[in-house]
Kinemage of the C-alpha trace (Angstrom):
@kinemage 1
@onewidth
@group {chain A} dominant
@subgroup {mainchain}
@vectorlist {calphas} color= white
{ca unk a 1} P -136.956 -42.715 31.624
{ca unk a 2} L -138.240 -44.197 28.670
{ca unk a 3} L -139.170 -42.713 25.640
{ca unk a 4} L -142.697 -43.527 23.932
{ca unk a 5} L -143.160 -43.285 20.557
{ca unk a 6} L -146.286 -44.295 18.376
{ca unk a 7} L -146.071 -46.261 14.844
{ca unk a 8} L -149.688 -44.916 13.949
{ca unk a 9} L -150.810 -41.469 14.440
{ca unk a 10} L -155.054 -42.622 15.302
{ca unk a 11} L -153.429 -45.259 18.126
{ca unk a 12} L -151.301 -42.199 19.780
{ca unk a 13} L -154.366 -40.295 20.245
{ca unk a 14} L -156.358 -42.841 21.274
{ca unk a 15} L -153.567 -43.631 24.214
{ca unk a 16} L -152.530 -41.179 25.124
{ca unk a 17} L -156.152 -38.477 24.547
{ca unk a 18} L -158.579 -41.029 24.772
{ca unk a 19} L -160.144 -39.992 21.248
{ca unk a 20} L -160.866 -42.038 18.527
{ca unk a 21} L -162.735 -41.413 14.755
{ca unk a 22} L -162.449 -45.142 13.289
{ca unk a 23} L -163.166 -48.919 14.322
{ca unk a 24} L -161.698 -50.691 16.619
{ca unk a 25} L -160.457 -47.407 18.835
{ca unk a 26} L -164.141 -46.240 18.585
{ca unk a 27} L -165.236 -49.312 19.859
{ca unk a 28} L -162.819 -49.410 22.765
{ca unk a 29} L -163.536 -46.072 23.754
{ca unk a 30} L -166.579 -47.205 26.190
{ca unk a 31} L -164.657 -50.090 27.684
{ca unk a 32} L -163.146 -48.449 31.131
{ca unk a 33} L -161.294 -51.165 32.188
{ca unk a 34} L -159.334 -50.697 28.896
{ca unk a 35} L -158.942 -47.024 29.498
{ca unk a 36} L -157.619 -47.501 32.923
{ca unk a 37} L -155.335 -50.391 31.818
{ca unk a 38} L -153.835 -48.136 29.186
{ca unk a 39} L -153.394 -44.949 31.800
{ca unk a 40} L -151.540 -47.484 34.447
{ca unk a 41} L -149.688 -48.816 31.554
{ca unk a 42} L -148.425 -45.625 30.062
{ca unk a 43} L -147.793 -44.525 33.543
{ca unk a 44} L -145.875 -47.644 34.290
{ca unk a 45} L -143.810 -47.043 30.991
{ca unk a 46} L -143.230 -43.380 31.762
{ca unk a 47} L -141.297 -43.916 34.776
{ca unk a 48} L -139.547 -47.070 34.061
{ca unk a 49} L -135.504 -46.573 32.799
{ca unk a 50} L -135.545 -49.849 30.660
{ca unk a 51} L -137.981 -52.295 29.403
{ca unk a 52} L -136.326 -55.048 31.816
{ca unk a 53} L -137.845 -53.129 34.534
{ca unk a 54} L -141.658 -53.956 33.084
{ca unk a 55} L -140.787 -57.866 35.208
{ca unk a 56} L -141.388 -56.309 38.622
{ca unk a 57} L -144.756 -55.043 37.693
{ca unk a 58} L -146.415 -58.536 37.469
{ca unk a 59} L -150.128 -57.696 36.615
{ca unk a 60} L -148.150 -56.429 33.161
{ca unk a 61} L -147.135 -60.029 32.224
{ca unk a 62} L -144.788 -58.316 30.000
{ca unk a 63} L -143.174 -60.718 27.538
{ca unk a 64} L -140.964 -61.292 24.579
{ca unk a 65} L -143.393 -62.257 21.615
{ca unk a 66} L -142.741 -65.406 19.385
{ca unk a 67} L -143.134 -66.562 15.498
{ca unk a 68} L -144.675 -63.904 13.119
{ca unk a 69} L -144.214 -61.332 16.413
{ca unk a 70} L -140.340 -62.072 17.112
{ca unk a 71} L -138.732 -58.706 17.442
{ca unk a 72} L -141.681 -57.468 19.640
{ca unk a 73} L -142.877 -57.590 23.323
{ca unk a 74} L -146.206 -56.807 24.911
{ca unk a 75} L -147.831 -56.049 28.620
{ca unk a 76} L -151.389 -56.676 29.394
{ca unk a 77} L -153.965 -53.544 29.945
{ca unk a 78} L -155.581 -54.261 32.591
{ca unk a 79} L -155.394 -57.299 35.728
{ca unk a 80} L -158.748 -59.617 33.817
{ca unk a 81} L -158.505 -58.148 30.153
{ca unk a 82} L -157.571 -59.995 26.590
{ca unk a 83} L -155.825 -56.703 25.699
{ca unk a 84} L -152.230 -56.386 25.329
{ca unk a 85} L -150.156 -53.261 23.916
{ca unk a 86} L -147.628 -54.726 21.785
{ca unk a 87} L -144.137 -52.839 20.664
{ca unk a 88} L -141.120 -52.895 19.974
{ca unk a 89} L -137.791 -52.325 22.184
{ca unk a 90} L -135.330 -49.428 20.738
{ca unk a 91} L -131.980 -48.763 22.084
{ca unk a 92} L -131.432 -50.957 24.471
{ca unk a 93} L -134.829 -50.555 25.989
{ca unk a 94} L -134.942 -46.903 26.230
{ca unk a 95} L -137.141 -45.810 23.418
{ca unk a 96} L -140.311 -47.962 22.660
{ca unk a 97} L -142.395 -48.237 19.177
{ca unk a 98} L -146.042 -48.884 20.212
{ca unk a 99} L -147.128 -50.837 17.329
{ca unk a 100} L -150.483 -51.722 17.864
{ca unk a 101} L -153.551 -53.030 20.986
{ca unk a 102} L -154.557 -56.434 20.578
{ca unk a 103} L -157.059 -58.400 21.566
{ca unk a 104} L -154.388 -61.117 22.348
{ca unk a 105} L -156.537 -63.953 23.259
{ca unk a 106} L -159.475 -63.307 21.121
{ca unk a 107} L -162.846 -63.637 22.617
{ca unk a 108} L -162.004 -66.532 25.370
């Protein structure tokens, strides 16, 4: 089982409590396909033993990230949604560093 661990204290409790005091978690709060992309995610991640594992959930599209976000991997929230939780693999894919939500494609 892996272990999840947040970078940034205001992300955590916006993942994992669904509360947020400042922009752009505030914002996201209303969007529920969001919210239910980030509770099958987390779930997802809770049960899996390594991040290799991620591949055999496809609507995740999780992937090794490139250029200025080498080092890092993300999986979508959500089947029809820009959003992506990016982190970073730890020890041998048991321990992940949730670094951030992005909107990944921007507004497309």
């Amino acid at each position: 089982i892996m272990i999840i661990e947040f970078d940034n204290e205001e992300l955590e409790d916006f993942i994992l409590l669904g509360k947020a005091t400042s922009r752009p978690y505030l914002r996201w709060l209303s969007n529920r396909e969001l919210r239910m992309g980030i509770e099958d995610a987390v779930r997802i991640l809770s049960v899996v033993d390594n991040c290799s594992q991620l591949m055999n959930y496809r609507r995740l599209a999780y992937e090794h990230l490139r250029y200025d976000r080498k080092g890092q991997s993300s999986i979508r929230l959500g089947y029809k949604t820009k959003f992506r939780l990016i982190f970073e693999e730890l020890e041998n894919g048991i321990k992940i560093n949730v670094l951030e939500i992005s909107e990944h494609y921007g507004d497309k």
